[in-house]
C-alpha positions as CSV (number, residue, x, y, z in Angstrom):
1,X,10.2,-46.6,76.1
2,X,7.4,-48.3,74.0
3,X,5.1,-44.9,74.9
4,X,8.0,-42.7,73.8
5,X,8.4,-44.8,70.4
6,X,4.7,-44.5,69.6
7,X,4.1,-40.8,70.4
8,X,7.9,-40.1,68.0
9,X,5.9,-42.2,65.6
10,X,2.9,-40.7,65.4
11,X,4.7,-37.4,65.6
12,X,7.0,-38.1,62.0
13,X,3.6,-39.4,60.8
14,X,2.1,-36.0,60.9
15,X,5.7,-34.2,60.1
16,X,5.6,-36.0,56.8
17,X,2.0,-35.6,55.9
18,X,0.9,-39.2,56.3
19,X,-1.3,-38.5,58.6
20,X,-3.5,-35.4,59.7
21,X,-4.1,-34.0,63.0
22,X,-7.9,-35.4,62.9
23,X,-5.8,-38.7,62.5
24,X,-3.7,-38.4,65.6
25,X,-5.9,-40.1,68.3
26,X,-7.1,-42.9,66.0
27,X,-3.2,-43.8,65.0
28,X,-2.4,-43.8,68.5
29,X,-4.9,-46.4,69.4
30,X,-4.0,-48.1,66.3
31,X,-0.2,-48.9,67.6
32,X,-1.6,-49.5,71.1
33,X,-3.7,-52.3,69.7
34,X,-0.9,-53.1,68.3
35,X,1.9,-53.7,70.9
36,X,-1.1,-55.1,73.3
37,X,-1.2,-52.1,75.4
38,X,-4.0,-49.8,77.3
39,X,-2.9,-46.6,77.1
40,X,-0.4,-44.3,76.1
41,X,1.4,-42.9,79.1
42,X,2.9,-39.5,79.4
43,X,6.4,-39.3,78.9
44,X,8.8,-36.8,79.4
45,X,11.6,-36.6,76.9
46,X,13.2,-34.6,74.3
47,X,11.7,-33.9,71.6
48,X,10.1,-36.6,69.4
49,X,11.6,-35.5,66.3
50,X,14.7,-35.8,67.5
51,X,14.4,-39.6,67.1
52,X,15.1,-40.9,63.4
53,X,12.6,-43.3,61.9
54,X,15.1,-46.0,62.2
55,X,15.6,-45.7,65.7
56,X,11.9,-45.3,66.8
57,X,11.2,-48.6,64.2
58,X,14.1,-50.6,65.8
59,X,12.9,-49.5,69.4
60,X,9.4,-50.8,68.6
61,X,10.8,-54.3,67.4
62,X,12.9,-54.6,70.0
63,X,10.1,-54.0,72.6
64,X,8.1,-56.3,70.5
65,X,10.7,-59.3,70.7
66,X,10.7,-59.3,74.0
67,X,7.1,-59.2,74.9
68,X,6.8,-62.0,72.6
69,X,5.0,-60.0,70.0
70,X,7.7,-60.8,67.6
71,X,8.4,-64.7,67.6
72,X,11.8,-64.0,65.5
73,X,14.5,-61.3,66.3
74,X,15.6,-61.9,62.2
75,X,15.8,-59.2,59.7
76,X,13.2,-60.9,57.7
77,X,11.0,-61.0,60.5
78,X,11.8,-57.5,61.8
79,X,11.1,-56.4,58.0
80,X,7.7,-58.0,57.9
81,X,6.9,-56.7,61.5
82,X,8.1,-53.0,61.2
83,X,6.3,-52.6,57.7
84,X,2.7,-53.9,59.8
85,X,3.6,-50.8,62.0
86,X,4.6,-48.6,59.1
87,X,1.3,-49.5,56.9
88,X,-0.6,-48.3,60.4
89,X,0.4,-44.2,58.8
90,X,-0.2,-45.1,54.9
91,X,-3.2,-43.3,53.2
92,X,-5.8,-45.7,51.4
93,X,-5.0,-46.3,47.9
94,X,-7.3,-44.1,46.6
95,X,-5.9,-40.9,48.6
96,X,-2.8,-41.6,47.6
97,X,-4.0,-42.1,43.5
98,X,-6.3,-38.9,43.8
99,X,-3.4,-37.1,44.9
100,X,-0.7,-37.9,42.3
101,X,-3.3,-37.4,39.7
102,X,-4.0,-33.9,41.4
103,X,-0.6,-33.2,41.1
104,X,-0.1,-34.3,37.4
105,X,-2.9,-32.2,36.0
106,X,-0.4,-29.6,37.5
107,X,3.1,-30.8,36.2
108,X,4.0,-34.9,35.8
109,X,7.1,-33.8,37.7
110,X,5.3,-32.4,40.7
111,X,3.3,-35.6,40.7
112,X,6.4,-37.9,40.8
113,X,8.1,-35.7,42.7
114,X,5.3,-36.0,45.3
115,X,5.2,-39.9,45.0
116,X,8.8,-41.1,45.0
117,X,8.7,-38.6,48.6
118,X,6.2,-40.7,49.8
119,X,7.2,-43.8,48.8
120,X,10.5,-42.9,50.9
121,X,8.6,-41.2,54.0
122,X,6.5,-44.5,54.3
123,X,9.8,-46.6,54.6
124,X,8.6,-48.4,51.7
125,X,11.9,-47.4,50.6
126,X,14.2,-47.3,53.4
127,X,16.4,-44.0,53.1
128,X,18.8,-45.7,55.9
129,X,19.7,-48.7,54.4
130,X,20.2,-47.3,51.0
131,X,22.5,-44.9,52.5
132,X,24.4,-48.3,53.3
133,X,25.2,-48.6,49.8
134,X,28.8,-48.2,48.5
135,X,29.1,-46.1,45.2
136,X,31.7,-44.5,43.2
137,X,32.2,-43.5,39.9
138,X,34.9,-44.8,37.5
139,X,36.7,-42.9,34.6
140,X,36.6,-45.5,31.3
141,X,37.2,-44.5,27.6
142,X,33.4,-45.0,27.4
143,X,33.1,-42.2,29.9
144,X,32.3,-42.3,33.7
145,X,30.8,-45.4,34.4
146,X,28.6,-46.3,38.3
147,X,29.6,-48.3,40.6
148,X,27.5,-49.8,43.5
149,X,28.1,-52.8,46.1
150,X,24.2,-53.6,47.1
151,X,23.9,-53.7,50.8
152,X,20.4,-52.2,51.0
153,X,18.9,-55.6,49.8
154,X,18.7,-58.2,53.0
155,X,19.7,-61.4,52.8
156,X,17.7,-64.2,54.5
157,X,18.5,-65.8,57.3
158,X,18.5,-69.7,57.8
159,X,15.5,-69.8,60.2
160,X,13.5,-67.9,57.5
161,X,14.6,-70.5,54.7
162,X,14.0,-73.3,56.3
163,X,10.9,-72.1,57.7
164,X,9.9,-71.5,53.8
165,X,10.7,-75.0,52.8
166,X,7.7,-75.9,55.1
167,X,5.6,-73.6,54.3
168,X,2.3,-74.3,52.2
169,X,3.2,-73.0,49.0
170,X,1.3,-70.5,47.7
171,X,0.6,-68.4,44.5
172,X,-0.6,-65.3,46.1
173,X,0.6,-62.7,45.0
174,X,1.7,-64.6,41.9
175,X,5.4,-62.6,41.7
176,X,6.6,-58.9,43.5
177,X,5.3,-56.8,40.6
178,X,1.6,-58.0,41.1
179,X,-0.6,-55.4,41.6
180,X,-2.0,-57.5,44.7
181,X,1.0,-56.9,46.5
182,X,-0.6,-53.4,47.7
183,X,-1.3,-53.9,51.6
184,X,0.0,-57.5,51.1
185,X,1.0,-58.7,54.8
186,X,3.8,-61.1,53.5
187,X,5.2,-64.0,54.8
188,X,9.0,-65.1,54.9
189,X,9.5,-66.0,51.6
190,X,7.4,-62.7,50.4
191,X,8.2,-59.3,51.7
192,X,5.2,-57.4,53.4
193,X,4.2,-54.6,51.2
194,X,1.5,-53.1,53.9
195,X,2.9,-49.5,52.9
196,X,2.7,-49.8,49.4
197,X,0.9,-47.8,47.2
198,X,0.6,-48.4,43.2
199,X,-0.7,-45.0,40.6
200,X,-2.7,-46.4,38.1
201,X,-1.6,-45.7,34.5
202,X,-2.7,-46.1,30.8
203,X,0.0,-47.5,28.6
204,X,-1.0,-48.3,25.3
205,X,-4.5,-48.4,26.3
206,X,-4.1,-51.3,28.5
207,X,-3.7,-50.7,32.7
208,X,-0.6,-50.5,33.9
209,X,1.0,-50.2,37.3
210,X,4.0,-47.0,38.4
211,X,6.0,-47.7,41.3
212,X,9.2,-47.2,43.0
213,X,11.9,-50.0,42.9
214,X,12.7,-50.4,47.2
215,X,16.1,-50.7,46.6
216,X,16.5,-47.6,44.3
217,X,19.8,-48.1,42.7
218,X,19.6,-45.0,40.9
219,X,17.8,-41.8,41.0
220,X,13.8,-42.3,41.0
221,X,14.5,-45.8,39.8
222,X,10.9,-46.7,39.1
223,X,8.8,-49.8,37.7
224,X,6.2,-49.9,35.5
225,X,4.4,-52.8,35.2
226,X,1.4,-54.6,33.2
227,X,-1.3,-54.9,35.3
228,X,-1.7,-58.9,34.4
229,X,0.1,-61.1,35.2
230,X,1.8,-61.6,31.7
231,X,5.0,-62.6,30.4
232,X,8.2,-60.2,29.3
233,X,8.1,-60.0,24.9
234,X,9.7,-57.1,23.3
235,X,8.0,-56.3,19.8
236,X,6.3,-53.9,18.0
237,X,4.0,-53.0,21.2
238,X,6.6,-53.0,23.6
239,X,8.2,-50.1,21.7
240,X,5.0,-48.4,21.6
241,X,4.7,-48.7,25.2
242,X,8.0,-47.2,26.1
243,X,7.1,-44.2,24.3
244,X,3.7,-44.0,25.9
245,X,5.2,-43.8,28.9
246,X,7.4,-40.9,27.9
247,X,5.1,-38.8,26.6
248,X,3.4,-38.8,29.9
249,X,6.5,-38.6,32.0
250,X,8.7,-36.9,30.0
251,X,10.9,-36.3,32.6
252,X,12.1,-40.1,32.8
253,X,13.8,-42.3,30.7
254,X,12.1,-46.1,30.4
255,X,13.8,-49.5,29.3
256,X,12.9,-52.7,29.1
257,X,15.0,-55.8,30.0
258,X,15.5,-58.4,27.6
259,X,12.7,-61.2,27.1
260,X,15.3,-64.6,27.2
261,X,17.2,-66.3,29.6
262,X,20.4,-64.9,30.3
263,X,20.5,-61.9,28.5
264,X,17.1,-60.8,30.6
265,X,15.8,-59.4,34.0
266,X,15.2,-61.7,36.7
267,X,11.2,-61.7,36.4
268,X,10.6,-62.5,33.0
269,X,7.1,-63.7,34.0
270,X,5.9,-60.5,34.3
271,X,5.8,-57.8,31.6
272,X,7.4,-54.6,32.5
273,X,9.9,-51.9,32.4
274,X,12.5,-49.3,34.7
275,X,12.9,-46.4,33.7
276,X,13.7,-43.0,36.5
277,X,15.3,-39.4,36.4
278,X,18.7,-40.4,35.9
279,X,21.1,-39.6,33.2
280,X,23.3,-43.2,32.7
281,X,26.5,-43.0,31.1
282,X,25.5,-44.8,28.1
283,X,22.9,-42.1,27.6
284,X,26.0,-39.4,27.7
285,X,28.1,-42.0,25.0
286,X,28.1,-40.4,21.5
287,X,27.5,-41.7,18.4
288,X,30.5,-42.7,16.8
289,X,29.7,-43.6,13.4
290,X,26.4,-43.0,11.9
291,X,24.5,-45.0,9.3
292,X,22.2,-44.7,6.5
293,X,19.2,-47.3,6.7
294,X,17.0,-47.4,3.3
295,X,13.3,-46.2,3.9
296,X,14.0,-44.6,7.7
297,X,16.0,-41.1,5.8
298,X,13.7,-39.4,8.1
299,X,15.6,-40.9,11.6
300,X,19.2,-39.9,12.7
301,X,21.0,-43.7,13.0
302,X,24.3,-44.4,14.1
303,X,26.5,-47.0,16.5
304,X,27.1,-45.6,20.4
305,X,30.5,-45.7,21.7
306,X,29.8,-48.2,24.1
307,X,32.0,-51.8,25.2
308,X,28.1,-53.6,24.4
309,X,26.5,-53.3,21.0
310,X,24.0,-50.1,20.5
311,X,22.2,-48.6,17.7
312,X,20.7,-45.5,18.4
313,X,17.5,-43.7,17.0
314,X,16.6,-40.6,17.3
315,X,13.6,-38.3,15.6
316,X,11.2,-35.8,16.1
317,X,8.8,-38.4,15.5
318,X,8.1,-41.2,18.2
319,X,6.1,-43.4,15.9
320,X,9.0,-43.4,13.3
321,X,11.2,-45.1,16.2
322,X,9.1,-47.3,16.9
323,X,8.3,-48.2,12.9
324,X,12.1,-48.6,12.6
325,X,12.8,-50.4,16.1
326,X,10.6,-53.2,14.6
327,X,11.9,-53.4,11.7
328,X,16.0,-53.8,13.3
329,X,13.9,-56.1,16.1
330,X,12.6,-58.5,13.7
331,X,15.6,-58.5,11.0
332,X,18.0,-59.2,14.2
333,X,15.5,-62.2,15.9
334,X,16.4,-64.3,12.5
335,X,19.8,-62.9,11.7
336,X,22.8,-65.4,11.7
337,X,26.4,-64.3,11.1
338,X,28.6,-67.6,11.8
339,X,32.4,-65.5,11.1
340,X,30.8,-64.0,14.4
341,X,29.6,-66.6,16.0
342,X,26.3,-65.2,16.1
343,X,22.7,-67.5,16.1
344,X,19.6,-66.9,16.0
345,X,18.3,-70.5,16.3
346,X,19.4,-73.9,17.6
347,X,17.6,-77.0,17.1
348,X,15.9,-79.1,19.6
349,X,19.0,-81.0,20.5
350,X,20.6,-77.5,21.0
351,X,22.5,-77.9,17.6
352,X,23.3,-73.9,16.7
353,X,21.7,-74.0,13.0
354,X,23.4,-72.0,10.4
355,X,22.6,-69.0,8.6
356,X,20.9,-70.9,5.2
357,X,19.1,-73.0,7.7
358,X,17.5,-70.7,9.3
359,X,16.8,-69.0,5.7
360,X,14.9,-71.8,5.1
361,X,12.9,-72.4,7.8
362,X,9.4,-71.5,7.9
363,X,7.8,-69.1,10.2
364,X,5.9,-72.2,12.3
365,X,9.0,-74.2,12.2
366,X,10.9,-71.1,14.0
367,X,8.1,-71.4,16.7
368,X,9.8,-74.3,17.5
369,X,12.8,-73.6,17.5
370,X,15.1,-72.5,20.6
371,X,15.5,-68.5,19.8
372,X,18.8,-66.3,20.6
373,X,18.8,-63.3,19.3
374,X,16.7,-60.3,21.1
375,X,16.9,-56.2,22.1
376,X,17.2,-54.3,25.5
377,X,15.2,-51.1,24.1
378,X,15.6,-47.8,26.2
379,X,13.3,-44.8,25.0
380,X,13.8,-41.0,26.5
381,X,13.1,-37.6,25.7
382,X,15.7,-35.4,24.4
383,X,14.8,-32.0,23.9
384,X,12.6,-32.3,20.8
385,X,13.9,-35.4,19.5
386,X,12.7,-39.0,20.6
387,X,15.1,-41.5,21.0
388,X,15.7,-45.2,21.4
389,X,18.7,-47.2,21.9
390,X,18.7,-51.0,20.5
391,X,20.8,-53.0,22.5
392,X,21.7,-56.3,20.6
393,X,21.7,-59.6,22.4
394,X,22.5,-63.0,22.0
395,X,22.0,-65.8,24.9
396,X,23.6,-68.6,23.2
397,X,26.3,-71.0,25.5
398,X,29.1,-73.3,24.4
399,X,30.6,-75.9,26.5
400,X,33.3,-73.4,27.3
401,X,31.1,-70.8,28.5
402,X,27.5,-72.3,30.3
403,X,27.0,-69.3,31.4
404,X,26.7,-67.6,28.0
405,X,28.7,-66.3,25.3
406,X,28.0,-63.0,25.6
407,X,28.0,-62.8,29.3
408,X,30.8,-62.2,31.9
409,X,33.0,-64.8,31.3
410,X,34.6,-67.0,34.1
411,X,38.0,-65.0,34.4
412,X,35.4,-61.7,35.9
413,X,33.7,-63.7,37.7
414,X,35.3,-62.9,40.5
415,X,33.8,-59.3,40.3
416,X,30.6,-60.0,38.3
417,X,28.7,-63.3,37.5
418,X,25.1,-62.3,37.4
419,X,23.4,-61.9,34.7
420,X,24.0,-58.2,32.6
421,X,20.0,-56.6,32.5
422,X,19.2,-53.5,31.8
423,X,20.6,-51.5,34.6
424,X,24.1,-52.6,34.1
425,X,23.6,-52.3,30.5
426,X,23.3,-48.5,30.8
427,X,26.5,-48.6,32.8
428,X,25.6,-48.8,36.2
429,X,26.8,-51.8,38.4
430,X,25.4,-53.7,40.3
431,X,27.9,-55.6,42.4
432,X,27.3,-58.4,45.2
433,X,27.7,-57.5,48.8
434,X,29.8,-60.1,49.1
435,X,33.1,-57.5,47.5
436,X,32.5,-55.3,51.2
437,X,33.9,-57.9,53.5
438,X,36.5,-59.4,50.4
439,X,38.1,-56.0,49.7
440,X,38.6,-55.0,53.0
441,X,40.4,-58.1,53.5
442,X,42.3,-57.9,49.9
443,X,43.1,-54.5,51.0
444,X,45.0,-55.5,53.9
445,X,46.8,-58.6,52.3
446,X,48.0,-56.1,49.4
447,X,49.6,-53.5,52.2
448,X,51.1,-56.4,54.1
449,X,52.4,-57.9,50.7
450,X,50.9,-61.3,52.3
451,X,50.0,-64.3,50.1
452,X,46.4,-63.6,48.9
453,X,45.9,-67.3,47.5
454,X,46.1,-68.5,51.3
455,X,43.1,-66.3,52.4
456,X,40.1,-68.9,51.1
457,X,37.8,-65.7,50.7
458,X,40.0,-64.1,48.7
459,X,42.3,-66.2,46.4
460,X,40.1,-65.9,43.8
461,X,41.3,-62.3,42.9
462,X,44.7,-63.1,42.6
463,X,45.5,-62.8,39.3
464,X,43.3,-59.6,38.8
465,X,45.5,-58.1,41.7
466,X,48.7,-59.3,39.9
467,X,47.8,-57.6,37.0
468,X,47.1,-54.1,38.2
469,X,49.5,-53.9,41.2
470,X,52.4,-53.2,38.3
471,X,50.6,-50.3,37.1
472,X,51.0,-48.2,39.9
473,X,54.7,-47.2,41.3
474,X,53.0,-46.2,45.0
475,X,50.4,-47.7,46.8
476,X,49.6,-46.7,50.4
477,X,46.8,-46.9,52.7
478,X,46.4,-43.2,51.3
479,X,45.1,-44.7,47.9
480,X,44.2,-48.3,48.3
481,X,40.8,-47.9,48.7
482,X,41.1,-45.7,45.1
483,X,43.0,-48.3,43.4
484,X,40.9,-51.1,44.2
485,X,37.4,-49.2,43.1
486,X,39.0,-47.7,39.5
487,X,40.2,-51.3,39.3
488,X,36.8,-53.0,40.1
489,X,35.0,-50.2,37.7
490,X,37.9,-51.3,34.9
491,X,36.6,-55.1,35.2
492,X,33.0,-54.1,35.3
493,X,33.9,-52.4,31.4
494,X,35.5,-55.7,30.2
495,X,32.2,-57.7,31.8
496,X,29.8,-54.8,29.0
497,X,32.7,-56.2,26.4
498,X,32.1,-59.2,27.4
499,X,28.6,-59.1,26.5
500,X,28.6,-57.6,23.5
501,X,27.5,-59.5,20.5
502,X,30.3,-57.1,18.1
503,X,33.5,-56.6,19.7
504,X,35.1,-53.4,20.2
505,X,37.9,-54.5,17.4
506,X,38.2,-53.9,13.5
507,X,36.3,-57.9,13.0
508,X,33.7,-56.9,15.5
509,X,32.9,-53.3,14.1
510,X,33.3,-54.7,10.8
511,X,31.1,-57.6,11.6
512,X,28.4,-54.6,13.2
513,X,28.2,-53.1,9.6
514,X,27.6,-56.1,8.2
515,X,24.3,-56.4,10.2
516,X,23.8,-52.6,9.0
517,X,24.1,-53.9,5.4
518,X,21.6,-56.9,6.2
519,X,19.4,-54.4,7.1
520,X,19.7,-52.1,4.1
521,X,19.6,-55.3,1.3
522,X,16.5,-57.0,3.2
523,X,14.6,-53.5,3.1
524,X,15.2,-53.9,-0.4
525,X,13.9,-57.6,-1.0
């Protein structure tokens, strides 16, 4: 079967353009080296294209397990294994670069068009196990808000853990996003990346990195990335990158996660950004009230109709935006409102310090102080008007919620508990895999009427399901499955109140304005 695997191989290579003809001999001996074979016998079957990627790939493993090839039969050594055959069909760097920037001189959208293809037809990002993912949409007074259970994203294995504990520990590449991850063989704690490609790019005249995310949660979910190695800071420049990027793609809508704990991404070692060709549902929200902001008359302000906190910017002019983003950016890292709990600074001792402290503390001494306040800024291209949307955060805890303040708190966190970034922000969840196996079983516990606090796996949704099971007179195996995801999308809106810094009630919209009016009087000092 091995011969059969190779020729269907070599046979989707050329299909998809990853290879030419003049390539066909030399990719043959390639995957014979490979597997530790001679030749390629003749085989008579159907026809090669017949087989799907994932098939031919698991048919290679399989044969490689058991010739020993493949010491592990694990998904994490699979994945490293079947990317080393995959990497076999990828262009150099260079074609790949030459050809994208080809295409761009044409139209930006040909070029990504071209390259987020690619990215999928070298299994970089693999089409079948994204198709695993469960998605829905959910109807919410802030409008129809994703859904997604991530099951495209392996989990590791013990073997592969504990082999990493023993491994030598190493600094190469320094994080995912590093640009020396191109061709990168990998190891068990580092996925292989030996068909990835990277198109250079010029942000702000420094060199920056575009990809594709390999678990695209959305729609040409892409990553843009600093080409060193350098930590996550939104300011003045981070704006001005964002709508760098958009001017060249204007196609795509980039954002930037937030630069503290908490409130931020999960590499904040590493400055970059998402952005992709997707329309969120925050992007759809309206502006529900809009505001007057002394010295920007120019820019169209108001508050988004959203459960988190968002300004929103718009102008003909990007570098207005960008002029005004800094100016909210800086007023809101050292603005204090204690009626709303809201600080910008605690001490060293982790003593939140009041709002005439922090007036009187000098620029140095804030350098040492532990900060709180910060933005998620997304930039996009509407029509003939720029826009940005300022999403306020706030990372500080309390004893009654470690976690964060403004963070799902503990009675959601049976749903959610991971950090809120910039995907979810936008209104697009991101939910464990774990909620697969747990509401197939809740499902079943709910028809049966049985005790759901006896089922270990599932008692901690107890409560939830007492709450909404009174709100619906019928519930049948016809619309369980309904039920349960408009119910899970419900919680995932009260997790974006949750991390709010102004509540969606008169105090918290009242306390928003006040922040509005900070703005106007310190424009004025």
């Amino acid at each position: 079967m091995i011969n059969q695997y190779i020729t269907a191989l070599v046979t989707y290579g050329l299909k998809k353009g990853l290879i030419e003809e003049q390539d066909k001999i030399y990719t043959i001996n390639q995957l014979l080296e490979l597997f530790g074979l001679e030749e390629l016998e003749e085989t008579v079957t159907s026809k090669e294209s017949d087989i799907s990627l994932e098939q031919i790939l698991n048919g290679m493993l399989d044969y490689a397990y058991e010739q020993g090839i493949l010491k592990e039969n694990s998904i994490v050594y699979r994945d490293l294994f079947d990317t080393k055959i995959m990497g076999l069909l990828v262009p150099k760097p260079s074609e790949v670069i030459k050809k994208f920037q080809a295409l761009y001189k044409e139209n930006p959208k040909k070029a990504t068009d071209f390259y987020y293809t690619f990215s999928q037809d070298t299994d970089y990002i693999r089409r079948y196990r994204i198709a695993r993912d469960i998605k829905w949409v959910t109807k919410t007074e802030y409008g129809d808000i994703d859904i997604t259970i991530n099951l495209s994203k392996p989990e590791k294995d013990p073997k592969a853990i504990a082999a990493a504990k023993h491994m030598k520990q190493s600094g190469y590449p320094k994080c995912l996003l590093c640009k020396e991850n191109v061709g990168y063989s990998g190891r068990v704690n580092h996925p292989a990346r030996q068909n990835h490609r990277i198109i250079p790019v010029q942000i702000y005249n420094q060199k920056w990195g575009f990809q594709y995310s390999p678990y695209v949660y959305y729609n040409e979910h892409c990553i843009v990335f600093n080409y060193d190695h350098t930590p996550m800071k939104i300011d003045k420049t981070a704006f001005g990158k964002l709508f760098d990027f958009v001017k060249q793609f204007p196609h795509y809508f980039v954002g930037s996660n937030a630069d503290l704990p908490i409130v931020g991404g999960s590499i904040l070692t590493h400055d970059h950004f998402q952005g992709g060709n997707y329309e969120f549902a925050m992007a759809k929200a309206p502006i529900e009230k809009y505001l007057s902001i002394k010295g920007y008359e120019k820019v169209r302000a108001g508050i988004v109709k959203w459960p988190m906190s968002v300004i929103r910017l718009q102008a003909e002019s990007a570098e207005l935006l960008i002029e005004l983003g800094d100016y909210i950016l800086c007023s809101w890292r050292n603005y204090t409102d204690e009626a709303s709990f809201i600080y910008a600074y605690s001490d060293s001792d982790g003593n939140l310090l009041p709002a005439d402290k922090t007036a009187e503390s000098t620029s140095s001494e804030k350098l040492k102080l532990e900060p709180h306040n910060t933005i998620t800024p997304i930039a996009r291209k509407v029509g003939s008007f720029f826009e940005l949307d300022l999403v306020l955060r706030n990372n500080v805890t309390t004893n009654e919620h470690p976690f964060g303040v403004y963070h799902p708190h503990d009675e959601l966190h049976h749903i959610k508990k991971e950090n809120i970034g910039l995907i979810e922000v936008m209104g697009l969840a991101v939910l464990p895999s774990r909620l697969k196996e747990e509401m197939e079983i809740l499902k079943s516990y709910i028809l049966s009427g049985k005790d759901i606090s006896s089922n270990e796996m599932i008692s901690k949704h107890k409560k939830w399901v007492e709450e909404f099971i009174p709100k619906y007179q019928d519930i049948s195996e016809a619309n369980i499955d309904l039920i349960i995801q408009d119910e899970i999308g419900l919680v995932f809106s009260r997790v974006l109140e949750h991390a709010g810094v102004y509540k969606r009630n008169r105090e918290g919209q009242e306390a928003f304005l006040r922040f509005i009016n900070y703005l106007n009087e310190s424009h004025m000092k």
